[in-house]
N, C-alpha and C positions, 0 to 999 in steps of 0.2 A: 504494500500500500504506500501510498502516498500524497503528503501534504499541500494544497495548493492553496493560498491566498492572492483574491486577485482585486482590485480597483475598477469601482466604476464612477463613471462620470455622467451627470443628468445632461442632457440636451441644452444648449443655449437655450435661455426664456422658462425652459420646465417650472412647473410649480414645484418646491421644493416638496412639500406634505404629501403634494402630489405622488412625486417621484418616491417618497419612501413607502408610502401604503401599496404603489402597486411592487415596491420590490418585495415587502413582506407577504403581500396575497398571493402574488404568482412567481418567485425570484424558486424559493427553493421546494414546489411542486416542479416545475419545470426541470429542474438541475437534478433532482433524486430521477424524474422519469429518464435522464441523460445519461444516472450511472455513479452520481457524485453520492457520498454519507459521510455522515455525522456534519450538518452544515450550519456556519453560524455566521450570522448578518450584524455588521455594525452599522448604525444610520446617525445620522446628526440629528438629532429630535429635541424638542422643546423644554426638554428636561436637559439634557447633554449642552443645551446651547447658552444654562445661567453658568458655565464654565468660560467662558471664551476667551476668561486674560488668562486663561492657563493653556491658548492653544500658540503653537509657534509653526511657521513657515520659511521655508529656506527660499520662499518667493514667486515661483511657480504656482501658478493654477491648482492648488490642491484635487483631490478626487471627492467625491460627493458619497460614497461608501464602499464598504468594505464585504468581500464575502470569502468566506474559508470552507474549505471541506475538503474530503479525501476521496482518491481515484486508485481502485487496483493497480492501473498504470496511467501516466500523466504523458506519457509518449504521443506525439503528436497525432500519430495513425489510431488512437483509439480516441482520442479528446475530441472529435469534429462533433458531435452533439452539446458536448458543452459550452463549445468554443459560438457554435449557433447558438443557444442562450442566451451568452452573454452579450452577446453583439444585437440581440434584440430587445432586451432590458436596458440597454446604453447605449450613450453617443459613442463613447469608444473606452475598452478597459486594458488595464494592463496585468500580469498575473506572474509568478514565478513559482517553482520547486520549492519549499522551504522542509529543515528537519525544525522539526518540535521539541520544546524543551520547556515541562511543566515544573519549572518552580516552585511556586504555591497553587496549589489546586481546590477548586473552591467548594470547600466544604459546608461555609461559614452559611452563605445562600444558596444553592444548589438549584442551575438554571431548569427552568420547567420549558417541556417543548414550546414553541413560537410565544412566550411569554417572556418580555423585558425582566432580565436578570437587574436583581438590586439593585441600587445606587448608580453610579455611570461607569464607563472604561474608558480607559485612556489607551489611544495609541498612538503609539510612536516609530517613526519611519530613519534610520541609522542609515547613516553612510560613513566610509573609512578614511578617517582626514588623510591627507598627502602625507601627513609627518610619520603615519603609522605603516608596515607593510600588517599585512592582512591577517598573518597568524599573531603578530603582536597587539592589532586590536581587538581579535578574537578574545586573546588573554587577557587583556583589563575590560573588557566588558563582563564576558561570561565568568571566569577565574577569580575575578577580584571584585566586580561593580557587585555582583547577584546580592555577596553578602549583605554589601551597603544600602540597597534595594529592599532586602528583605526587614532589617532594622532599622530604619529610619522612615518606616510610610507605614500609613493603615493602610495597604494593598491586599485584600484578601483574594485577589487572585494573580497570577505574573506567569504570562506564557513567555518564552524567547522565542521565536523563529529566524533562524539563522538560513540565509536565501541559498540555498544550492546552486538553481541557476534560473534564468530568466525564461518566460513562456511565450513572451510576446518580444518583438524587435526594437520596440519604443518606450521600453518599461522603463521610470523612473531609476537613478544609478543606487536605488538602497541597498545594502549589503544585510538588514535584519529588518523587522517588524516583532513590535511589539508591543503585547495586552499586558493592561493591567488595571485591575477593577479596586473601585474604589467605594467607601459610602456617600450617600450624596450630600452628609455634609461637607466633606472633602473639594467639592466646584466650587465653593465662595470662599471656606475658612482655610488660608494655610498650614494654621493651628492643627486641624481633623487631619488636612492630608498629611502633616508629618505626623501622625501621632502623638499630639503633645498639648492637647487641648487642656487649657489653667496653666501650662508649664511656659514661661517665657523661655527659659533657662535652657530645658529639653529640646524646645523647638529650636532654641541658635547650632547649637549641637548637630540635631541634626540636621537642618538647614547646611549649615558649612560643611557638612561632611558627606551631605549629595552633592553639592557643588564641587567640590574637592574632587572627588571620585570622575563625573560626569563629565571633568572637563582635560581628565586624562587621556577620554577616546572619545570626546565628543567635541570640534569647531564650533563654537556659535554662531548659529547662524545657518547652519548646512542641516539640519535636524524638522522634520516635520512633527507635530504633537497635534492628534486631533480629540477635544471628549467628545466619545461616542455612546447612544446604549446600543447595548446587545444581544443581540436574540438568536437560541440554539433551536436547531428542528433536527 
């Protein structure tokens, strides 16, 4: 098996609400009749959207959402029904290989079919600064950040996806994607999202020590962060 997350973008002019209700009524009917399982939908919704000083852009056009799921094979002679999908759900998507790497696995909420899982998620789109070669950003992200990641945020859930390789010829240059859910006090209060809600003291802590960490493999600036909810079918 294997892992695919792919981007899609609404149509110039779309209505946004628009665009996300018909992804959730017919996005992953369509992709299971194609062959895709275990599929999970990120959309920008009106809950995800009292987040937005928490979202960052390397400048580009962002994507309009997010869809993951797994294919026996991702090889391009078997994907031509999925690859029709999506290209009819969007103006145009991009999608890659990715391996999986569950983290924290969320036990705390535990998503219910086409039902908005708790709080919001947050994703994040990684690319490998120039200063880094590839296996050395592997290692302070995966090797070193996870810890930092894991102690210093109320994240109750943290997928890594590390991009194997690209599906489409135009795909954005990100080297990882990544989820990580949060409670929905965490979109307004800095506080909730580090964990440290009453703590001045805790929250500098670790404030400076996601920074710290973050800016050993990460440029600012070249980093996409969107809050999203999400929905498993």
């Amino acid at each position: 098996m294997e892992k695919v997350i792919c981007l899609l973008w609404a149509r110039d002019g779309d209505d946004h609400a628009r665009f996300n209700a018909d992804l959730l009524a017919r996005l992953p009917v369509a992709l299971k009749a194609a062959g895709a399982r275990q599929l999970r939908l990120n959309i920008e919704d009106e809950i995800s959207g009292r987040g937005e000083a928490l979202r960052q852009s390397r400048g580009e056009r962002q994507h309009d959402a997010m869809v993951q799921f797994w294919l026996p094979s991702a090889n391009a002679l078997f994907r031509t029904g999925v690859d029709a999908v999506l290209s009819v759900h969007s103006d145009r998507w991009a999608g890659w290989v990715v391996a999986e790497s569950t983290i924290i696995a969320n036990t705390v909420h535990p998503p219910a079919s086409a039902v908005r899982t708790a709080g919001w998620s947050q994703t994040a789109f990684l690319s490998v600064p120039d200063r880094l070669s590839h296996a050395e950003w592997r290692s302070l992200w995966q090797d070193q950040h996870s810890r930092v990641a894991i102690e210093t945020q109320a994240n109750f859930e943290y997928i890594q996806n590390l991009i194997v390789h690209q599906i489409t010829p135009d795909a954005p240059p990100y080297a990882a994607i990544v989820e990580e859910c949060f409670p929905g006090a965490a979109l307004a209060d800095p506080f909730a999202f580090f964990d440290a809600v009453g703590d001045p003291g805790k929250f500098k802590v670790h404030l400076d020590r996601m920074m710290e960490s973050c800016d050993r493999f990460i440029d600012r600036g070249t980093i996409d962060v969107i809050p999203t909810g999400q929905y498993t079918f």
